[in-house]
C-alpha positions in Angstrom: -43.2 -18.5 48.8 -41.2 -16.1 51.4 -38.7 -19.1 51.8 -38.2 -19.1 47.8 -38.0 -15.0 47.5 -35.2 -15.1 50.3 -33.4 -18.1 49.2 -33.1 -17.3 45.5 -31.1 -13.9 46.1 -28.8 -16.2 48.4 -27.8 -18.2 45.6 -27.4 -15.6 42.9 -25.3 -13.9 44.9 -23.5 -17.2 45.8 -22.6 -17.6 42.3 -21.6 -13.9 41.6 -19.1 -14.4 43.7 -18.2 -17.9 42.0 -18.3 -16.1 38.9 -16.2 -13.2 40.0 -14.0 -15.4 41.4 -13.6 -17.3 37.8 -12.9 -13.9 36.0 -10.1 -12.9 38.1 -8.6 -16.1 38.3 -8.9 -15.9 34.3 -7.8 -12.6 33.9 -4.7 -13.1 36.1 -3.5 -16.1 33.6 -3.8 -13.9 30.4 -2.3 -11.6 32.0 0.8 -13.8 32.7 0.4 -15.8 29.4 0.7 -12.2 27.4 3.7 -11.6 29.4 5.5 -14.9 28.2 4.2 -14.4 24.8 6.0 -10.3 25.2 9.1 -12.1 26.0 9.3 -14.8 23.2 8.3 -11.7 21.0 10.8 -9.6 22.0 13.5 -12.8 21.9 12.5 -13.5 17.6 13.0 -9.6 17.2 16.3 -9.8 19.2 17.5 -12.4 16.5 15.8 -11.2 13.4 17.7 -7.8 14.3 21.1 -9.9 14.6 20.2 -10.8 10.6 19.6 -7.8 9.3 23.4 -7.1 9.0 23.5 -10.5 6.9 20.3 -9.6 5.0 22.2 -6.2 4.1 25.2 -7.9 2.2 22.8 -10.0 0.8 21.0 -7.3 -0.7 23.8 -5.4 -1.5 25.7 -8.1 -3.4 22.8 -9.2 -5.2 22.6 -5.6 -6.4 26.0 -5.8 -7.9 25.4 -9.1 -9.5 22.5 -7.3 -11.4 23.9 -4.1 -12.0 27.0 -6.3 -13.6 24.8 -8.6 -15.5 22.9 -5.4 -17.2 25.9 -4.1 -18.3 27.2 -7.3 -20.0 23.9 -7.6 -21.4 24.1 -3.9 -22.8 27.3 -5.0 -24.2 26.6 -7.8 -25.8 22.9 -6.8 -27.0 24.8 -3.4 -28.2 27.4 -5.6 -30.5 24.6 -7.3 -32.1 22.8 -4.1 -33.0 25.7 -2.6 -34.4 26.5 -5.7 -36.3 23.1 -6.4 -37.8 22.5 -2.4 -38.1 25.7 -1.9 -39.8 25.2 -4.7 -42.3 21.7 -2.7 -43.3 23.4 0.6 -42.9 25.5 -0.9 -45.8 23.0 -2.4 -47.6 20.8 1.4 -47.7 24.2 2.8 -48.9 24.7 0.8 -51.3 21.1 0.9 -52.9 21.6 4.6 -52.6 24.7 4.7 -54.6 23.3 2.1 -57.2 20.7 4.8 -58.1 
Protein backbone atom coordinates (compact mmCIF):
# COMPACT_ATOMS: atom_id res chain seq x y z
CA UNK A 1 0.00 0.00 0.00
CA UNK A 2 3.04 2.63 0.83
CA UNK A 3 4.52 1.55 -2.65
CA UNK A 4 1.06 2.54 -4.34
CA UNK A 5 0.64 5.98 -2.28
CA UNK A 6 4.31 6.94 -3.45
CA UNK A 7 4.11 5.74 -6.90
CA UNK A 8 0.78 7.22 -7.90
CA UNK A 9 1.89 10.93 -7.21
CA UNK A 10 5.06 9.99 -9.39
CA UNK A 11 2.90 9.38 -12.31
CA UNK A 12 0.48 12.23 -11.97
CA UNK A 13 3.09 14.42 -11.89
CA UNK A 14 4.70 12.53 -14.85
CA UNK A 15 1.89 13.35 -16.86
CA UNK A 16 1.40 17.02 -15.75
CA UNK A 17 4.37 17.62 -17.13
CA UNK A 18 3.33 15.61 -20.38
CA UNK A 19 0.29 17.59 -20.35
CA UNK A 20 2.01 20.86 -19.88
CA UNK A 21 4.21 20.08 -22.31
CA UNK A 22 1.20 19.44 -24.90
CA UNK A 23 -0.41 22.91 -24.07
CA UNK A 24 2.52 24.84 -24.85
CA UNK A 25 3.53 23.10 -27.76
CA UNK A 26 -0.30 23.74 -28.79
CA UNK A 27 -0.50 27.14 -27.81
CA UNK A 28 2.82 28.04 -29.70
CA UNK A 29 1.11 26.74 -33.10
CA UNK A 30 -2.09 28.90 -32.76
CA UNK A 31 -0.14 31.40 -31.96
CA UNK A 32 1.83 31.13 -35.27
CA UNK A 33 -1.30 29.89 -37.32
CA UNK A 34 -3.20 33.34 -36.14
CA UNK A 35 -0.20 35.13 -37.27
CA UNK A 36 -0.43 33.62 -40.93
CA UNK A 37 -4.07 34.02 -40.87
CA UNK A 38 -3.26 38.27 -39.69
CA UNK A 39 -1.22 38.38 -42.75
CA UNK A 40 -3.64 36.78 -45.38
CA UNK A 41 -6.21 39.16 -43.65
CA UNK A 42 -4.41 42.01 -43.95
CA UNK A 43 -3.25 40.95 -47.82
CA UNK A 44 -7.62 40.61 -49.00
CA UNK A 45 -7.96 44.12 -47.16
CA UNK A 46 -4.91 45.44 -49.07
CA UNK A 47 -6.77 44.43 -52.40
CA UNK A 48 -10.32 45.11 -51.47
CA UNK A 49 -8.99 48.70 -50.66
CA UNK A 50 -7.26 48.80 -54.24
CA UNK A 51 -11.27 48.34 -55.45
CA UNK A 52 -12.80 50.65 -53.70
CA UNK A 53 -11.64 53.41 -56.30
CA UNK A 54 -13.37 51.08 -58.98
CA UNK A 55 -16.38 50.43 -56.80
CA UNK A 56 -16.73 54.33 -56.50
CA UNK A 57 -17.18 55.03 -60.35
CA UNK A 58 -19.33 52.21 -60.33
CA UNK A 59 -21.53 53.68 -57.90
CA UNK A 60 -21.32 56.98 -59.14
CA UNK A 61 -22.15 56.09 -62.75
CA UNK A 62 -24.85 53.96 -61.87
CA UNK A 63 -26.30 57.03 -60.09
CA UNK A 64 -26.34 59.03 -63.23
CA UNK A 65 -27.84 56.27 -65.20
CA UNK A 66 -30.81 56.48 -62.73
CA UNK A 67 -30.95 59.95 -62.10
CA UNK A 68 -31.18 60.23 -66.22
CA UNK A 69 -33.64 57.41 -66.56
CA UNK A 70 -36.09 59.34 -63.87
CA UNK A 71 -36.02 62.21 -65.69
CA UNK A 72 -36.89 60.66 -69.07
CA UNK A 73 -39.47 58.83 -67.35
CA UNK A 74 -40.91 62.27 -65.86
CA UNK A 75 -40.90 63.34 -69.38
CA UNK A 76 -42.44 60.96 -70.93
CA UNK A 77 -45.09 59.98 -68.06
CA UNK A 78 -45.64 63.98 -67.97
CA UNK A 79 -46.58 64.01 -71.89
CA UNK A 80 -49.04 61.48 -71.35
CA UNK A 81 -50.75 63.18 -68.44
CA UNK A 82 -50.98 66.30 -70.21
CA UNK A 83 -52.29 64.58 -73.28
CA UNK A 84 -54.98 62.38 -71.74
CA UNK A 85 -55.72 65.32 -69.07
CA UNK A 86 -56.06 67.84 -71.70
CA UNK A 87 -58.36 65.74 -73.75
CA UNK A 88 -60.75 65.66 -70.39
CA UNK A 89 -59.97 69.19 -69.59
CA UNK A 90 -61.65 69.64 -73.03
CA UNK A 91 -64.22 67.36 -72.67
CA UNK A 92 -65.41 69.22 -68.90
CA UNK A 93 -65.29 72.44 -70.95
CA UNK A 94 -67.15 71.62 -73.33
CA UNK A 95 -70.05 69.90 -71.19
CA UNK A 96 -69.76 73.20 -69.24
CA UNK A 97 -70.39 75.37 -72.21
CA UNK A 98 -73.21 72.95 -73.55
CA UNK A 99 -75.18 73.85 -70.42
Amino acid sequence: MTFLQQLLPIIIYFLLIILLIIGIILGVKAINALTKVEKVVDDVNKKVESLNGFFNILDFTTDKIVLLSDKMIDLISGAFSRLFFRNKNKKNKDEMEDV
